[in-house]
N, C-alpha and C positions, 0 to 999 in steps of 0.2 A: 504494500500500500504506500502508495506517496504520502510525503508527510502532510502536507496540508488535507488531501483528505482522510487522513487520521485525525488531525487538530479539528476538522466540522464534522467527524463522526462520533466523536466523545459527547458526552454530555455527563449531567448527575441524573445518575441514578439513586429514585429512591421505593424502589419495592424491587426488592429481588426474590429471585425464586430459589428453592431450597436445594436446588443442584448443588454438588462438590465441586470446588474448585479443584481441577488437578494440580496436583504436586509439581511437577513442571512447568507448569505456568505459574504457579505462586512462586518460585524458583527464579523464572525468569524475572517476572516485576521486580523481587527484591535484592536480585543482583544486578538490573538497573539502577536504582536507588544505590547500589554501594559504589558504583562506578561516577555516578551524577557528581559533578561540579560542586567544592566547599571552599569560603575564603582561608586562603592560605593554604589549601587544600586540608586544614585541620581535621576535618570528617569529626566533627563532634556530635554527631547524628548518634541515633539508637532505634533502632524498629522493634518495638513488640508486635506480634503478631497471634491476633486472640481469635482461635479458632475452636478451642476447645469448650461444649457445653458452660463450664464452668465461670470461661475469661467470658463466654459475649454474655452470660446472662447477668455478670459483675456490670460491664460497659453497658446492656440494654438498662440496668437497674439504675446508672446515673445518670444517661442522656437517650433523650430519643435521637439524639443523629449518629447512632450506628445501625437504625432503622431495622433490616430483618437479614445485612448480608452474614454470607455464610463466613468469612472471613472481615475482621478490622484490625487496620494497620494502625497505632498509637507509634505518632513519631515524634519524638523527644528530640531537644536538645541538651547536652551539657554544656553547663554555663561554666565552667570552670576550665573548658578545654575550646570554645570558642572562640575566632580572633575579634578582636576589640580595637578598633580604631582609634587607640587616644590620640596617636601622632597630630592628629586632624583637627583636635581639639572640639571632635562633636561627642564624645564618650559614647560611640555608636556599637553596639555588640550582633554580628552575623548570627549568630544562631538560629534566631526566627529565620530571617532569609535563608540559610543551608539547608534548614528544616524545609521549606519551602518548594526548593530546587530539587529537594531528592521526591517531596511528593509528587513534584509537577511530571518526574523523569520515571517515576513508580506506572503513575496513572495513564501517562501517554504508554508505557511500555503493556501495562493492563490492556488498553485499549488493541493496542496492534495483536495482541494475543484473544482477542475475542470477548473480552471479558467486559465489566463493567465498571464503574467507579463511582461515588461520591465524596468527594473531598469537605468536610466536615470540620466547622472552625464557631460552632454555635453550643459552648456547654461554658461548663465550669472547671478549668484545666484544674486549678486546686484538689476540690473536690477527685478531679480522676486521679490524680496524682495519688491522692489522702489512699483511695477505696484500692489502688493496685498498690499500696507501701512503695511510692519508687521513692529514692534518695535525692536528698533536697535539691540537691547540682543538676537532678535531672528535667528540662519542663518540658512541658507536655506542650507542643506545639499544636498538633491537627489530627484529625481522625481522617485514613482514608479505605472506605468501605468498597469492599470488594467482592464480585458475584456475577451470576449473570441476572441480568433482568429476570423481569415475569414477563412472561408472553403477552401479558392481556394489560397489564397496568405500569408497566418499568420504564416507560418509555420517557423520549423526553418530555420538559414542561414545555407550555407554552410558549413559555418566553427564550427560551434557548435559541431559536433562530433569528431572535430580534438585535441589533449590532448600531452602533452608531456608525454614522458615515463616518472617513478614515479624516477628513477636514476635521470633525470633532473634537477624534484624539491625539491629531500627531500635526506638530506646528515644526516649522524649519524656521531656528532664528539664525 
């Protein structure tokens, strides 16, 4: 698949159906993510990956946006291994942004492997942080929920093919 029509064939998915993710292709995604681009290349990333009865019914019990997929990816940062811009003097920490890049290289990689995704950034990081005991250096960046659709209801929303024109968003000074 060309890449741009992998970038308009993605969407959020949110009702997946109960299929198994193959091992292989969970494989694939997240040794994309290990390969994906970090500042400094520090790789201060951390992928949980909650597939087990136990992990998603922890995650469904703190957030509805791990919704019903068969696998969710909890991607962490560590703050303490992160690079940090003071040189700059803006006290600017990459982490969010690495966190970021490796979900964006996870999802698109999901994608080209048939699968689905919703990248998920609406809870309470605290909270999931608290209910998995992760260690303090680690935060909880984003959820990204991974599965195949439902046949009947997975599809995209609405609004997913609506785009501003490129005037909009992209200005040459």
């Amino acid at each position: 698949m060309e890449f741009m029509d992998l970038v308009k064939s993605r969407y959020s998915c949110r009702k997946f159906s109960d299929r198994v993710v193959e091992t292989e292709k969970l494989n694939a995604v997240l040794e994309a993510g290990r390969l994906a681009p970090t500042a400094m290349n520090h790789q201060p990333f951390k992928v949980f990956v909650l597939k087990s009865p136990e992990a998603l019914a922890k995650i469904r019990g703190i957030t509805r946006m791990a919704y019903n997929a068969p696998v969710v990816l909890m991607i962490c940062y560590d703050k303490d291994q992160c690079y940090r811009a003071l040189s700059y003097n803006d006290e600017h920490e990459c982490g969010d942004m690495d966190a970021s890049i490796v979900t964006t290289t996870m999802m698109m990689e999901a994608t080209a492997q048939g699968l689905n995704t919703l990248w998920a950034r609406g809870f309470n990081a605290v909270e999931i942080a608290r209910g998995f005991e992760l260690p303090a250096n680690l935060k909880v960046s984003c959820l990204l929920d991974v599965g195949y659709a439902d046949p009947t209801e997975g599809g995209p929303s609405p609004r997913h093919p609506v785009r501003k024109e490129m005037s909009e968003l992209v200005q040459e000074l």
